[in-house]
Every structure is written in C-alpha cells, then in structure tokens.
C-alpha positions in Angstrom: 0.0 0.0 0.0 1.1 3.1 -1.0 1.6 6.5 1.5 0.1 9.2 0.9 1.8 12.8 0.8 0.3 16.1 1.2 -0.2 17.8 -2.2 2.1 19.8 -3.7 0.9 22.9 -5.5 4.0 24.8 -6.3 1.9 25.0 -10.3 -1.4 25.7 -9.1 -2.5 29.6 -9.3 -3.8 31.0 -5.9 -7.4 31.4 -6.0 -7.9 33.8 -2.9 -6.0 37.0 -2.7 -2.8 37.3 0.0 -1.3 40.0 1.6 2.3 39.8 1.4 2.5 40.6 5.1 0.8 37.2 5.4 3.8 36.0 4.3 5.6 36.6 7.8 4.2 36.1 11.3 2.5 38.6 13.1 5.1 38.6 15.9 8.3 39.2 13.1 10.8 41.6 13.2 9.9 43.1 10.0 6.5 43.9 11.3 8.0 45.7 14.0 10.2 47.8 12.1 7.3 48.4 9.6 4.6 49.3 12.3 7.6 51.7 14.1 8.7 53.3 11.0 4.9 54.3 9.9 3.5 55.4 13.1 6.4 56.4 15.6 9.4 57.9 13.6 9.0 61.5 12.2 10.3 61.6 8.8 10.2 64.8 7.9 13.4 65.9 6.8 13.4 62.5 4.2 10.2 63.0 3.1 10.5 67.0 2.6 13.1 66.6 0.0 10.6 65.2 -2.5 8.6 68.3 -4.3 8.9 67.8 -7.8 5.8 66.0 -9.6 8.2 65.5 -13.0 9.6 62.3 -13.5 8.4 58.5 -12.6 7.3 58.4 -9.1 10.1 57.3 -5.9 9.6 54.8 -3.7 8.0 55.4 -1.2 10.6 57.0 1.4 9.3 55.5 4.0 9.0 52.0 2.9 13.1 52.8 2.2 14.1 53.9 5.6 12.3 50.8 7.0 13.9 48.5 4.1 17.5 50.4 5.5 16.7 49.9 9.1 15.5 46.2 9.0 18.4 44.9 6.8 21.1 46.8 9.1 19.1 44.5 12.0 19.8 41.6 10.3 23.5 42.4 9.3 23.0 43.1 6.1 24.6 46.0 4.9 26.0 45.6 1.2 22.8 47.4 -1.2 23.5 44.6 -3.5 22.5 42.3 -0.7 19.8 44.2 0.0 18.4 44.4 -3.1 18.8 40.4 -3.5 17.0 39.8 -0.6 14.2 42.3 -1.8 14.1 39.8 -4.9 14.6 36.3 -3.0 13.8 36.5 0.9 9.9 36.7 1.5 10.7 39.1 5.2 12.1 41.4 2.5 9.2 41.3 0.4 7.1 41.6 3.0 8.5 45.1 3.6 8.6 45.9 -0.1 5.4 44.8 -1.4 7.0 42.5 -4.5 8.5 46.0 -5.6 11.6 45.4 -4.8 14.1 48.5 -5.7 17.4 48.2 -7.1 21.1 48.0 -6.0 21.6 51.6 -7.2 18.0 53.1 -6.0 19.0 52.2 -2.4 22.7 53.0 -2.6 21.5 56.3 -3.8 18.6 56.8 -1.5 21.0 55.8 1.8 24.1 58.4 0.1 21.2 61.2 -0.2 19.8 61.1 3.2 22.5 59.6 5.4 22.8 62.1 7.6 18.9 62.0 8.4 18.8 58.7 8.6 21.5 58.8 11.3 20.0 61.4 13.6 16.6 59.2 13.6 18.8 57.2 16.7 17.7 60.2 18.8 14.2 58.8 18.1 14.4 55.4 18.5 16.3 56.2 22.0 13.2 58.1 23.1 11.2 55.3 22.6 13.4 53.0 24.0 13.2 55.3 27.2 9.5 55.3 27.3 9.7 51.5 27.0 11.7 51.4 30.2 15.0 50.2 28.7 17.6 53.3 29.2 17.2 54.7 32.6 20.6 56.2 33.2 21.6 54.6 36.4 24.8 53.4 35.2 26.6 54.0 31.9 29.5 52.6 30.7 31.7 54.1 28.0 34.0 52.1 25.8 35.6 52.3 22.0 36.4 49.8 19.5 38.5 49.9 16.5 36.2 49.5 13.9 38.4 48.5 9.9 37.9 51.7 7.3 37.5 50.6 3.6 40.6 51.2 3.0 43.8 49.3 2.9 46.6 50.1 5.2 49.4 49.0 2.2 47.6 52.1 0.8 49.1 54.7 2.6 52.5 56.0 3.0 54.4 57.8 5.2 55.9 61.8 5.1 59.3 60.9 4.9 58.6 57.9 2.4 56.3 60.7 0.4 60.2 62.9 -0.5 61.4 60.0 -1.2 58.9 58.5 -3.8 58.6 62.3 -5.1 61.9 62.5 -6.1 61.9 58.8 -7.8 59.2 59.7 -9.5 60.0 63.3 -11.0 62.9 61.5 -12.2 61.1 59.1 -13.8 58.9 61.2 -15.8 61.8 63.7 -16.5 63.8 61.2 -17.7 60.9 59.6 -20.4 59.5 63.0 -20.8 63.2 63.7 -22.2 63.1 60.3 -24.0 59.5 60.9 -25.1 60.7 64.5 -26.7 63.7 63.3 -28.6 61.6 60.8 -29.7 59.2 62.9 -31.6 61.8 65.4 -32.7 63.4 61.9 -34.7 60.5 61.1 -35.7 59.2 64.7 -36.5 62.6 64.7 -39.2 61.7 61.0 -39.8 57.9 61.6 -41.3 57.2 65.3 -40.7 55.3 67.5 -38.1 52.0 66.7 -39.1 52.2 62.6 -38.0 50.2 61.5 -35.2 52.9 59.0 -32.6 53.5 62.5 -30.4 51.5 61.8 -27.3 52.8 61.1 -24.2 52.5 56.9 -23.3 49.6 56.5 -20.6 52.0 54.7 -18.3 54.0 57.9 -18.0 51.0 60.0 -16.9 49.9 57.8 -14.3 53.3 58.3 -12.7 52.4 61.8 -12.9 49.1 61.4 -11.5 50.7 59.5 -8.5 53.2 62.2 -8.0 49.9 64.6 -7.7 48.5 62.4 -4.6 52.0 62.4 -3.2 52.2 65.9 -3.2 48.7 66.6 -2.1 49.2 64.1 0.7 52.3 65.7 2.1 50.9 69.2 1.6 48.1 68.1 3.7 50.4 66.6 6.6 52.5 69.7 6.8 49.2 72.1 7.0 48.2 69.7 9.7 51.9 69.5 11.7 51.7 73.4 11.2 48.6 73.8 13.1 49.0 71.7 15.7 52.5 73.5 16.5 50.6 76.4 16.4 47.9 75.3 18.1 50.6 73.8 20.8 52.5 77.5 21.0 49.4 79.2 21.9 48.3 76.9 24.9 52.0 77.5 26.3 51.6 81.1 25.8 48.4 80.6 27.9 49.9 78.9 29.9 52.9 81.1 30.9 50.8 84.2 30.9 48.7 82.6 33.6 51.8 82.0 35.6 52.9 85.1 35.7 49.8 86.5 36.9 49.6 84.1 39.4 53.1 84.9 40.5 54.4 81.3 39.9 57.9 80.1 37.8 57.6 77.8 35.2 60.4 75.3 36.5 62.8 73.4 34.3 64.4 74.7 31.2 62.6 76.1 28.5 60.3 73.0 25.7 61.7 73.2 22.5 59.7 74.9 19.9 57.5 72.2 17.9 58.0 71.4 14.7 56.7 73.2 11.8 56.8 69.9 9.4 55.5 66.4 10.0 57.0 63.8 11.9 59.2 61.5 9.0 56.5 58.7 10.2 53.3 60.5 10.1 51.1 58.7 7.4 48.2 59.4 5.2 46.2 57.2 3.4 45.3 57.8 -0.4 42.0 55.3 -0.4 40.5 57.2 3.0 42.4 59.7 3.9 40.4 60.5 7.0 41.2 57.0 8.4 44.4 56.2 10.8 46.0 53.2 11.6 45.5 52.2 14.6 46.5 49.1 17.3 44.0 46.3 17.7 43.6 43.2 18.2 44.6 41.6 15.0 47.5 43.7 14.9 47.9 47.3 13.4 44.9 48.2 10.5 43.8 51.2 9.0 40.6 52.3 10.9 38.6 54.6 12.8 37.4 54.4 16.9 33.6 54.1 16.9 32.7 54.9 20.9 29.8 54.1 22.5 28.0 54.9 25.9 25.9 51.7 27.2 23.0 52.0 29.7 22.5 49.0 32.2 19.4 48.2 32.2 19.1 46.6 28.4 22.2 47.5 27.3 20.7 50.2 25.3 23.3 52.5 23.4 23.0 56.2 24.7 25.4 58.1 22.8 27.3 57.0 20.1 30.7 58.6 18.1 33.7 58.1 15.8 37.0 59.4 16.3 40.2 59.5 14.2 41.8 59.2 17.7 43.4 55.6 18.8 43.0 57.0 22.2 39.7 57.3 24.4 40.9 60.1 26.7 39.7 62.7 24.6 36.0 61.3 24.1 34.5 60.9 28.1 33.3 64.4 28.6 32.3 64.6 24.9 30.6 61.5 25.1 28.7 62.0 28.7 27.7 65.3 27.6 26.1 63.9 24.3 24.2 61.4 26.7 22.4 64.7 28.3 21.9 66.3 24.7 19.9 63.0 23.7 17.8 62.2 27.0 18.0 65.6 28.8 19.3 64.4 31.9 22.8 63.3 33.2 24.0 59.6 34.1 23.8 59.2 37.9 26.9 56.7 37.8 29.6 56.3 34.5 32.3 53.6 34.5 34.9 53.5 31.7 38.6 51.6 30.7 41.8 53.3 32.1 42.0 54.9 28.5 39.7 57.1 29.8 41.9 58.1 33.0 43.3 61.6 33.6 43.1 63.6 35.9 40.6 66.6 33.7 38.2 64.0 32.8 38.1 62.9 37.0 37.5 66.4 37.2 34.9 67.2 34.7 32.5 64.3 36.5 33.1 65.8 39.6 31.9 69.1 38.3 28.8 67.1 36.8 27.8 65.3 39.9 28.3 61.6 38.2 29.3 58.7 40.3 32.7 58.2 38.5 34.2 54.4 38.4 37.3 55.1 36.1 40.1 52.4 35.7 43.1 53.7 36.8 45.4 51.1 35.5 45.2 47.6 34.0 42.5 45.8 35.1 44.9 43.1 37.1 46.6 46.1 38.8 43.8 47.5 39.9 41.8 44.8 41.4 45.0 43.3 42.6 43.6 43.8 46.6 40.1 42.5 45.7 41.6 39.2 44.2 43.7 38.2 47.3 42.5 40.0 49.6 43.0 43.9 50.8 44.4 42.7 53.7 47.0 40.8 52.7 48.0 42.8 49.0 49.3 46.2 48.6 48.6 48.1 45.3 51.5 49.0 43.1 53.2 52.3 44.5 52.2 55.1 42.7 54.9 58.3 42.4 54.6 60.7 44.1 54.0 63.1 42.0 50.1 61.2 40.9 47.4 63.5 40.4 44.9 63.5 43.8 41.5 62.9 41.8 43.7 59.5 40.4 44.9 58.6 43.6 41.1 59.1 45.4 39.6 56.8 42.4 42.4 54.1 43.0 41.1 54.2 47.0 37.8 54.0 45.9 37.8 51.4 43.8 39.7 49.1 46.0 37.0 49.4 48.7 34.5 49.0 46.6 35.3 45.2 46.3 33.6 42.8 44.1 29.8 44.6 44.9 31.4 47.6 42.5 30.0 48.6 40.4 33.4 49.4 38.4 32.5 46.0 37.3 30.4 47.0 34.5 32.6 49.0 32.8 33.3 45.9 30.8 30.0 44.1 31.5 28.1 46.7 29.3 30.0 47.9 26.5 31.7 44.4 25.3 28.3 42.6 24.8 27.2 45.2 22.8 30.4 45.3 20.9 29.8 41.8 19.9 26.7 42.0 19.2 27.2 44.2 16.6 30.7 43.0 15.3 30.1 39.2 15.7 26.6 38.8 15.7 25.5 41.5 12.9 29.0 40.9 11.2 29.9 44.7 11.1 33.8 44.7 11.2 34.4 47.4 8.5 32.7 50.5 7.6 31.2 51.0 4.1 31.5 54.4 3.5 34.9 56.6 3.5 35.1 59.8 4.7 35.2 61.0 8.4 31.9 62.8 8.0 30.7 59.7 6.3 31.5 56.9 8.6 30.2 59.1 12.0 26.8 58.9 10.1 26.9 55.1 9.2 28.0 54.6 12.6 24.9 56.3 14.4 23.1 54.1 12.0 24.7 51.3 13.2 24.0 52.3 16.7 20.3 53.3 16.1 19.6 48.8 14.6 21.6 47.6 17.5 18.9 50.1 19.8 15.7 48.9 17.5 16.4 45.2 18.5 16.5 46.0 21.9 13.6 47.6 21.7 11.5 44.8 19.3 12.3 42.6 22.0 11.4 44.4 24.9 8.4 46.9 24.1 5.5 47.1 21.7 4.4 50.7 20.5 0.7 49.7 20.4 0.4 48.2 23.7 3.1 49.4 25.8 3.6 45.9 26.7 6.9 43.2 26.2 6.6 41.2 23.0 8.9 38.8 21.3 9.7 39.3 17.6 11.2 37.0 15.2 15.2 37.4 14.4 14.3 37.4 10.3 
C-alpha cells in the first residue's frame, strides 16, 4: 500500500487573494520595524526633500528607511544584498510589497539622506526610554577599533612621500626627455604633421601619482603646522597665567615644535580621513567608533567616531552627548583606564556623576580584591600622581567585588559583539570621516531597535517577542 503525501501545489494559481505581510508572522521583526517606521518615527526631513511631480514616481521614502533599518538588524549592509533579498527572501518582500528597488535606487537613497537617517537614533532612544529600557543609572563608556574601507598597504608615510617624489620626477623627467627626442626623430623622420607624439599612458599615471603624493604631504605639513601652532598658543596661555599668578615655570625652557611632520606620520590615499591604529589583529587602517551603554538593556545612549586611537579625549564629549539626547545626566559612568586623567576625574566631579574610572590595568587595579585587601598592597604610585587619580584608585579598591566598576566591561563588550560578531559589522562602508560618523549612528540606532522589538511594543506598551528574520 502506497503512503500518501500532502499535495504539492507549487503549479497551481492561488485562487484567494494574499497580503504579502501574510507571508511573515505577526510577531516578526519586519513587522515591528514596519509598524515603528509608519506610526512612531518622524520623517520629515526625508520626506521634505521630494517636491517635484516630474519624473516616474520614488519609492515610497518611507517603505526605504524601513527597508534600511530592518536589513542593518539583520547584518546586512551591502545594497546589493539588499536588493537580492528584496528579490529572494519573503521578510524582504514583506516590507517591499513585491516592488523590490534596485542595488543603485537604495545605494542612492541611503548616500542622499544619510545624515537624516543617522540622527533618527535620537528617536528610536526616546522610545526606548518610554519602553523602560535606558534609565541612566549606570553608563558605561568604551571604543572599539572599527576596519575603514581602506587598505593600510595604501598609505605612505611623510618621509617615504620625498622619497617616492623624487623617484618619481625622475622618472617622468627622464621619459619625458626620451618621449621629446623621440618625436623630434620622428618629426625629421615623417614630418610635423604625423600622429605617434603623445605622451605613453603609463608615464601620466606616474604623474598622476606624484599629484596624490604631493597633495598628501601638503596636507600633513598644514596639519603638523597647526597643531604646532595650536601647541605654541596653549604655552603662551599657559605662561601668561603663571605670571599673573606669580608662579615660575620650572625646568628649562620646551623646545619649539615642529613646523613639518613627523618623517613617520602617514596618510592614506583610499580614506584619507582614516588612521592606523592598534588592535587586536594587529595594526589596520581604521577609525574608533565609541559608545555609551546604559545597564538596564544594554541600550546605546550616545554613540561617536573618532580618528583618535586613544579614548581620553572622548569621556566628557561623550557624557555630555548622553544629556543632549535624554536631557538628563548619568547618575553613575564607569569607563577603561584609556579614559583616565586627571581633567576627565574632574569634569565628572563638576557634573555630579558617580565616577568608576580604571586607573590602571584591570589586574593592577583589582589586585587587593583578588587576594585580599588585607593581605596585597597596590602598586606604588609616584609621588607626583594626580589626587582625583589617587582618590579613584582608594575608591575602587574598597568597593570590592559589589562595584559597580565592574560593568565597565559588562556593558560595552556585549554590545560590541553583538554588533561586530553577531550583525558581522567589522568594516565601515563608506569613506570619509563625516561619512562613517553617520553610518555609525546608523549602526547604533539597529543595535537600539532590537533591543527595543524585544522588549516593548508601541501599540500596547507591553513586552513582545519578535522573530530574528
């Protein structure tokens, strides 16, 4: 006896009318993002870009910054992708309506308005605020070195740059000279009027490299100028305000910067905002993305890029942004020792925020919670360390285990690898420094949508569970 299977009508037309958001469930993510784009997100500065009536219709703006969002949720960043899945995946068409728009239409759309579509994190963290998920008790702040699209072989350093210059002027002297003596044999060979007098192509892409040299080094001179001059200034600040104070500058006098670049200084010719920087996997051309995490959901509050490879400069930047986006300060902020100095200490005094800075690696510091402050002394510090440093080091030894200088890796790391591991976002797309701080708040703004599909449902005010796509 034969079994019988369930029929299979992959031929058969469909004799009752669908709706293609039937063809996900009601609890999927791309329901969500639909539902929060349309009825919670003010799209006003997209939208008011369209006016003219000539042409063939857009897509609908809206449908595209929910197409953007819900493919940067599921790690999906490339527009080709994008596009495919428009074509292939039926969450896409859900979203798209079996209109799917192409590579280039999307490319273009997220190029035109990428600087909107970054500041919409502002919204999406209001939401997740109303939803209960950032609640400022504690915030920890950390960076990661995030790859630029751009190849560290690319770039070359300042005192490499005379070098190459002056092999390559020679170069095209010396076949511009062999080029010209060519032509005047050949002009006595078959005349003046014979074509055979251009320049070969391979000649005038050296001289098209020499042009990036050249505007490379200019651009690292302008930039060592400033900074000497910048550097003169503050000491000229700073001596006036001796003197009025009545105080000696001791020691002998600095030595007056230097008006041209270090011979190591580098530039890069692919993304010339970009620096190399130290990471894990070694040294790679890259920017550091920073991030401020809240503890309740792990919610990002304030999000930046820096050209820096240091943190130090970003803490008061970055706890002042957290204010600008939820109107209120943290009441506690933890960060790495890259974050130490004794200014930074200061300015969260000045703020009122329960400070838990890392003075030191992590080993060091925690060295008396580990065996036991009885028994362990701390490393000596000299004697010359800044108070608000030596204060912090106290009071994060007696804060023990029951810290909460804990979370200062707790918080930010998850996140980190949620984005970098889980979403598989390891290099930036777009070049520029202007460019990537934008794709970053992007970045940041799907990383805080998940959170809140997860934990909050704009309808009901209720938690819900949404599917991954």
């Amino acid at each position: 006896m034969s079994k019988t299977f369930r029929a299979w009508k992959i031929d058969e037309p469909l004799f009752l009318p669908v709706m293609v958001q039937d063809f996900v469930a009601e609890d999927h993510l791309a329901r969500f993002v639909v539902s929060l784009v349309k009825e919670e997100l003010v799209l006003a500065e997209i939208t008011g870009t369209y006016g003219s009536e000539r042409g063939q219709p857009p897509f609908d703006p809206t449908m595209m910054v929910a197409l953007l969002l819900y493919s940067y949720c599921c790690g999906i960043y490339s527009s080709r992708r994008i596009a495919k899945g428009c074509r292939e995946r039926v969450d896409f068409i859900s979203l798209v309506g079996l209109d799917a728009p192409d590579f280039r239409t999307i490319s273009d759309f997220r190029k035109r308005h990428l600087k909107a579509l970054g500041e919409l994190f502002g919204q999406v963290l209001q939401l997740c605020e109303k939803a209960g998920l950032a609640k400022l008790g504690h915030v920890a702040l950390d960076g990661t070195k995030i790859k630029a699209n751009a190849s560290k072989h690319k770039a070359m350093s300042y005192g490499r740059m005379g070098e190459r210059l002056r092999e390559l002027d020679g170069e095209v002297a010396k076949w511009l000279s062999a080029a010209a003596a060519a032509d005047a044999e050949e002009d006595k060979q078959y005349g003046r009027d014979k074509t055979g007098e251009e320049m070969p192509k391979w000649v005038a892409d050296k001289k098209q490299r020499a042009e990036k040299i050249r505007k490379a080094k200019a651009e690292l001179e302008a930039e060592a100028k400033a900074a000497a001059e910048a550097k003169l200034a503050a000491e000229a600040k700073a001596a006036a305000k001796r003197e009025a104070e009545g105080r000696r500058k001791p020691g002998p006098k600095a030595a007056p910067p230097a008006l041209e670049p270090d011979a190591k200084a580098q530039k890069n010719f692919t993304d010339p905002d970009s620096r190399i920087m130290k990471s894990k996997d070694g040294f790679v051309q890259a920017y550091n993305a920073q991030a401020a995490v809240d503890a309740e959901a792990q919610i990002i509050v304030a999000h930046d890029v820096t050209q820096s490879p240091v943190d130090c400069g970003q803490l008061v930047a970055m706890t002042d942004a957290i204010e600008t986006n939820l109107g209120r300060k943290p009441e506690q902020l933890s960060a790495d020792a890259g974050y130490c100095s004794e200014a930074n200490l200061e300015a969260l005094e000045n703020r009122n925020i329960d400070a838990y800075v890392a003075t030191g690696r992590a080993r060091d510091a925690v060295a008396g919670e580990l065996k036991g402050a009885a028994t362990t002394t701390p490393p000596a510090e000299p004697a010359s360390a800044p108070m608000r440093v030596e204060a912090m080091r106290a009071k994060i030894k007696a804060g023990g285990h029951a810290s909460p200088y804990r979370l200062r890796k707790q918080l930010p790391e998850p996140v980190f690898g949620q984005i970098k591991q889980a979403r598989g976002f390891r290099q930036f797309l777009l070049r520029g420094f202007e460019m990537v701080r934008a794709e970053w708040a992007i970045i940041c703004t799907a990383h805080n949508l998940l959170k809140l599909a997860h934990g909050w449902s704009p309808s009901t005010t209720q938690p819900v569970a949404t599917g991954a796509g």
